[in-house]
C-alpha positions in Angstrom: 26.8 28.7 -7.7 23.9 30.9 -7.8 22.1 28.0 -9.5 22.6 26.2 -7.1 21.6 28.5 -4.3 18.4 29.4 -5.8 17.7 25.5 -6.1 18.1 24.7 -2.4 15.9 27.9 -1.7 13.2 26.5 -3.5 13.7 23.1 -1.5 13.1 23.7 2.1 12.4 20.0 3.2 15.8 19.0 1.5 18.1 21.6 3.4 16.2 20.3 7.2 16.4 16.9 6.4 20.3 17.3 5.8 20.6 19.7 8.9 18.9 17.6 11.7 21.1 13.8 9.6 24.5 15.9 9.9 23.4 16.8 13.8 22.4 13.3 14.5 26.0 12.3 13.5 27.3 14.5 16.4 25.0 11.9 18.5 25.9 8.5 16.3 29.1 9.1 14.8 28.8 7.0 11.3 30.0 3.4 11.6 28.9 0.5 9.5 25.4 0.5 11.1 24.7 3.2 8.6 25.0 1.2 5.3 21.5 -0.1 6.9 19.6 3.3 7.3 19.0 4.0 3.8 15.6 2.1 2.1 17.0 1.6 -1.7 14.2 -0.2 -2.3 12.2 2.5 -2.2 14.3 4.9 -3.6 14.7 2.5 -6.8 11.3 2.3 -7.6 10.3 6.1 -6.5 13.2 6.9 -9.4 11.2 4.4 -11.8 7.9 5.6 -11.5 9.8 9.4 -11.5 11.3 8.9 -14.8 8.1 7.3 -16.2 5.5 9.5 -15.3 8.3 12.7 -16.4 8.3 11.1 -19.8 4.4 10.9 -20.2 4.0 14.3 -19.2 6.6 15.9 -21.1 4.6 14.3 -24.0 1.8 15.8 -23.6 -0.3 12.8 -23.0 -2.0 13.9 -19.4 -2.9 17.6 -20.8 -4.2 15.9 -23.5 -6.1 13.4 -22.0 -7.9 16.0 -19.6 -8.6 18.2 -22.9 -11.0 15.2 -24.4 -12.9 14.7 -21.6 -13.4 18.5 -21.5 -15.0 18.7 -24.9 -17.9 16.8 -23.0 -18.7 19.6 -20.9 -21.9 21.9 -21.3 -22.4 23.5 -17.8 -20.3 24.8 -15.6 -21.0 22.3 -13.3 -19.9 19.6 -15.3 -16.4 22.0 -15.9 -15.6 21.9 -12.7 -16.6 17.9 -11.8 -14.1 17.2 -14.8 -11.4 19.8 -13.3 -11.5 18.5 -9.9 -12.0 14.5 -10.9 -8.8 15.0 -13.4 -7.2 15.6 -10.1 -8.7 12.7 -7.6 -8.1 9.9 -10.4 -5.3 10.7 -11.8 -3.4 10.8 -8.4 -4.2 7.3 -7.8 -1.5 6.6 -10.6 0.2 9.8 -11.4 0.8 10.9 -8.0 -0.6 13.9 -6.4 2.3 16.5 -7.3 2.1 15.1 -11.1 -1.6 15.8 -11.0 -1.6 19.4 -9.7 1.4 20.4 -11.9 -0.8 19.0 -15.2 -3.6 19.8 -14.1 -4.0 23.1 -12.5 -2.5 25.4 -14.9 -4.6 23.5 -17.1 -7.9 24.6 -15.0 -7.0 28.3 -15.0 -6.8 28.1 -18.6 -10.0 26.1 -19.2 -12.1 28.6 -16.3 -10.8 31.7 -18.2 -12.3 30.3 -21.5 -15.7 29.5 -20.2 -15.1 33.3 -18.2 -15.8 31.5 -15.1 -12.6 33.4 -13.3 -14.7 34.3 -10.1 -14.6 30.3 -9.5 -10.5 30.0 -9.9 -10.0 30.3 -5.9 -13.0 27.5 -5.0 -12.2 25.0 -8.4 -8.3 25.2 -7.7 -8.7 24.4 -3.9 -10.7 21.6 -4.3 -8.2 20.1 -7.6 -5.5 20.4 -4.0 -7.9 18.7 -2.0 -8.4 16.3 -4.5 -4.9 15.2 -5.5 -4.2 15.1 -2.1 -6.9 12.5 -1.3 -7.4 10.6 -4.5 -3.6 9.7 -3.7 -4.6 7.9 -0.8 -6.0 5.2 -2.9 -2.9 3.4 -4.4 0.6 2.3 -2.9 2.1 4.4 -5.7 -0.2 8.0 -5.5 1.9 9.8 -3.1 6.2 9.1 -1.6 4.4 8.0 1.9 2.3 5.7 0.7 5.3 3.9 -1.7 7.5 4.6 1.8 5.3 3.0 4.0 3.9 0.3 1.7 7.4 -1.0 0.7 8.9 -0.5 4.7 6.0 -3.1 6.0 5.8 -4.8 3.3 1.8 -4.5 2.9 -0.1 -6.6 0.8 -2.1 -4.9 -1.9 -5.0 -6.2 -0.4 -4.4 -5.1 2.7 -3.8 -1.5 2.1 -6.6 -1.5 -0.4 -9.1 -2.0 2.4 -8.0 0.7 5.0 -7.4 3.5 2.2 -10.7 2.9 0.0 -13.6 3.8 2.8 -11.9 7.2 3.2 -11.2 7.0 -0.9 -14.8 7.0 -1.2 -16.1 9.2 1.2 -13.7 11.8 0.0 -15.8 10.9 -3.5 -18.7 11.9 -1.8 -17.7 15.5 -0.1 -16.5 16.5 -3.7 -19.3 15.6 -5.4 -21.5 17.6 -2.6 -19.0 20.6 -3.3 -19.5 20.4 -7.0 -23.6 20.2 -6.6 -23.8 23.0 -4.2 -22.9 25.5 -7.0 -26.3 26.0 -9.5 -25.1 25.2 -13.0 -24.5 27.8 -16.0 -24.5 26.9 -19.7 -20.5 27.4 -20.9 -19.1 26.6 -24.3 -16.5 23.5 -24.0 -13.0 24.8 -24.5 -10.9 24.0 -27.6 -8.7 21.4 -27.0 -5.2 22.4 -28.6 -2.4 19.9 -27.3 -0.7 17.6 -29.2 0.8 14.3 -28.3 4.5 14.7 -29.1 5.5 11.0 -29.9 5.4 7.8 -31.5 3.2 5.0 -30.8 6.3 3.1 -30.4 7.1 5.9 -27.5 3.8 5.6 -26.1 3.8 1.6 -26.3 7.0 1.7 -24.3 5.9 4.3 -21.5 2.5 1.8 -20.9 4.9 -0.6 -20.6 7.3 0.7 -18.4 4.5 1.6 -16.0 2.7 -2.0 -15.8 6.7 -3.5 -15.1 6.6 -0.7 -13.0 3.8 -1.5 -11.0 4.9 -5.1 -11.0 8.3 -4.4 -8.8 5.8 -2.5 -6.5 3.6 -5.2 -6.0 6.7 -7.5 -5.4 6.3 -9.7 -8.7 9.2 -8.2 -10.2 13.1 -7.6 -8.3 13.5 -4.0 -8.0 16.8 -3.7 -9.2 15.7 -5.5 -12.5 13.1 -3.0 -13.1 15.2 0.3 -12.3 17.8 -1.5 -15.1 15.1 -2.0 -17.8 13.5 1.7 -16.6 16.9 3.3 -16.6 18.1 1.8 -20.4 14.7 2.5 -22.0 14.7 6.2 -21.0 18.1 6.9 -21.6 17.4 5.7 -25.4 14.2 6.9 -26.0 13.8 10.4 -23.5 17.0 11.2 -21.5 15.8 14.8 -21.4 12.9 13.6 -19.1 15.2 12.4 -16.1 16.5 16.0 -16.0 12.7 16.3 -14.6 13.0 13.4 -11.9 12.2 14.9 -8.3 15.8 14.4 -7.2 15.4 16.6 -4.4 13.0 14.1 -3.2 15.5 11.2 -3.1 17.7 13.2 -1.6 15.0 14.3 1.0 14.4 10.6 2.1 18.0 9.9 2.2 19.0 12.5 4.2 15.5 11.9 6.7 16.8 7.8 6.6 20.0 8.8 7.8 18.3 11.1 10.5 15.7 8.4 11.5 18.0 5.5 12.2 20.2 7.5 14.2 17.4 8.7 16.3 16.2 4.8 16.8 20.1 4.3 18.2 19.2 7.2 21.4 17.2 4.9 24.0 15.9 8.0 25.4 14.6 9.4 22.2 13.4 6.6 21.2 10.9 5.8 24.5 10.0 8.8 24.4 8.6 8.5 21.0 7.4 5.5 21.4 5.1 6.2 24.6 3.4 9.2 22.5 2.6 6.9 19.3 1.4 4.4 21.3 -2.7 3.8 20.5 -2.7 7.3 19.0 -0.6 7.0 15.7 -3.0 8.5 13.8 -3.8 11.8 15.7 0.5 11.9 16.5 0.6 11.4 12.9 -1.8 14.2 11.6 -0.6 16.6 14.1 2.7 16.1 12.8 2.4 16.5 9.0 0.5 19.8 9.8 4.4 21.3 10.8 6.4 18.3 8.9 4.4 17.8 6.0 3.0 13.8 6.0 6.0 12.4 3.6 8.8 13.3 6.3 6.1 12.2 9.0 5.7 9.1 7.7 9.4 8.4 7.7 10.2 9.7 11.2 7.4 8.0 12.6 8.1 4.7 11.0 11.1 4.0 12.8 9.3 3.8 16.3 6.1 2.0 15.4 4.7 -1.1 14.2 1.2 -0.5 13.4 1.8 1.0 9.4 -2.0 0.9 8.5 -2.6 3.8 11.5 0.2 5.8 9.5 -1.5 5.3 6.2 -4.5 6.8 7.7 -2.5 9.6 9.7 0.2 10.6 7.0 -2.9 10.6 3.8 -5.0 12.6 6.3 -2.8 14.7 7.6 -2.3 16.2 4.3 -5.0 18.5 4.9 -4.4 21.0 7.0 -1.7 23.5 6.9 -0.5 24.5 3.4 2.7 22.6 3.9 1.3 19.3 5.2 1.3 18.1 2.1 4.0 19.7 -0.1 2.0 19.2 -3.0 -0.5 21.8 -2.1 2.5 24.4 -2.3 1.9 23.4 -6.5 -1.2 25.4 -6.4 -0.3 27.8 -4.4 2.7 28.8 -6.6 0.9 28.7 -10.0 -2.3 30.8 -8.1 1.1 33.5 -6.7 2.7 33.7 -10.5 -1.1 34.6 -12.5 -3.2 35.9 -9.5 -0.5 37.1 -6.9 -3.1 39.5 -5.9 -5.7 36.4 -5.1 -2.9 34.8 -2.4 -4.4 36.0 0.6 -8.0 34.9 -0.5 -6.5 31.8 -1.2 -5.1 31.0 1.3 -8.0 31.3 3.5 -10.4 29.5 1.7 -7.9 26.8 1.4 -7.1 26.3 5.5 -11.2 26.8 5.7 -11.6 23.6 2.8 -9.1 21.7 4.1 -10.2 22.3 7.8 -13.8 21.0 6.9 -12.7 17.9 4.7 -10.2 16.9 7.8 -13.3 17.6 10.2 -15.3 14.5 8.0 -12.7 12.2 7.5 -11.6 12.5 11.1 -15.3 11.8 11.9 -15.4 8.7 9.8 -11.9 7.7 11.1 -13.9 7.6 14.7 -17.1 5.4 13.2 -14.3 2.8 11.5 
């Protein structure tokens, strides 16, 4: 039992998204319309790409991965490109969550080796910033973007060219961040991580991710793919799905339940409407910076049409508040448990960061 409490502590967005479903059923009483509020789809292939990307890092392959491209680095300048870059790519296929809990620990470690500790606050920030943003580029770097790319069925091509520019740009403010600083010389640090696998394994993960990737680009049925993805872990790393974000699934399931009984209140519904109406994307931000942008994106989905302005709303309204994207809370955790006494500086370079890169992006938003 106390388990159990400690785990819904430590899941906030779970325990509201239950609270407001169970008080919507005091509005809706459940009938068979509800067998229709819940997206499997998405759920399916959020557990896949859960399960997959649990077994790869329980490997060791991400850690190691960022280690070899580390033994590159001869300035501190080029530490902290690699640091922060680890972040922005990786998102685009790891997720954003996956990425910070690789990579930041793996930062603090590398900046204490090279004795660059004063930069911890600035490097970690921008690895947040990063993840958060890099994300954006794929259907499958962040829930939302899975969410909403699967609800409207989006064609690759079609989210590809409203979430690149801002990709790209986001590229670019990094990139100034990172030259700003004057270089130092710094000895590379060691790289110590070991892959622990079989090629066989590994094969089978790379696998599992294309087939992946297939069922979220529609080639392959869904169900088809959770079946092969659910058999192939089981045999070769049933230790990994212990790791899958199930308080995630639940999260959607309970904000699906919440959502379609919401869209069966005329009044609410209107009224919602009316505010998203030519101004999803500012409703959108504005909402993530109290919500955070995954339940966002789902609330708002039910009483709008136009999915590429929540693309743009729900990815940009991740910066902001410390819990518009939930994500960020990652580095702010890890930063509490080594630095606890580095919080409050923390903190307020973060809001300052994130306040500046949402300034930009909000200003190219208006030139697009």
């Amino acid at each position: 039992m106390k388990k159990a409490i400690t785990y819904l502590k430590n899941e906030p967005v779970l325990i509201i998204a239950w609270i407001l479903a169970l008080a919507s059923m005091f509005i809706v009483p459940p009938d068979s319309a509800y067998a229709g509020y819940i997206d499997t789809h998405t759920l399916a292939l959020l557990f896949c790409l859960m399960g997959v990307m649990a077994s790869l890092q329980g490997i060791g392959f991400f850690r190691r991965a960022g280690e070899i491209l580390l033994q590159k680095t001869r300035t501190s300048r080029q530490l902290e490109a690699v640091l922060i870059f680890l972040c922005f790519i990786s998102s685009m296929l790891i997720t954003n969550d996956v990425a910070l809990i690789t990579f930041v620990p793996f930062a603090l470690e590398a900046l204490r080796m090279a004795k660059l500790e004063k930069r911890i606050i600035p490097v970690v920030v921008m690895q947040t910033i990063a993840a958060n943003l890099g994300s954006m580029a794929t259907p499958i770097g962040n829930p939302q973007n899975l969410y909403l790319y699967s609800h409207y069925y989006l064609s690759a091509g079609t989210f590809f060219s409203v979430s690149l520019p801002y990709v790209a740009f986001s590229a670019v403010l990094l990139a100034v961040f990172i030259l700003l600083k004057k270089p130092q010389p710094v000895c590379p640090p060691t790289a110590e991580t070991k892959i622990i696998s079989t090629r066989t394994h590994l094969a089978t993960l790379a696998v599992l991710f294309l087939i992946c990737l297939c069922a979220v680009a529609h080639i392959l049925n869904v169900w088809l793919v959770l079946g092969i993805v659910a058999i192939c872990l089981l045999i070769l790393d049933r230790r990994c799905l212990l790791h899958v974000d199930y308080a995630l699934l639940a999260t959607f399931a309970g904000f699906f339940v919440f959502i379609g009984n919401l869209g069966r209140v005329p009044a609410f519904s209107d009224f919602l409407r009316s505010i998203l109406e030519g101004r999803e994307v500012l409703v959108a931000i504005a909402a993530s910076q109290a919500l955070s942008n995954v339940p966002c994106a789902l609330l708002l989905s039910g009483f709008t049409e136009n999915a590429l302005a929540l693309v743009i709303g729900t990815n940009l309204g991740g910066l902001g508040t410390l819990i518009a994207s939930m994500a960020s809370l990652i580095s702010f955790k890890r930063i509490g448990i080594e630095y606890p006494n580095l919080r409050g500086r923390y903190l307020g370079y973060f809001t300052v960061a994130n306040i500046v890169f949402l300034a930009f992006l909000l200003g190219l938003w208006l030139l697009l």
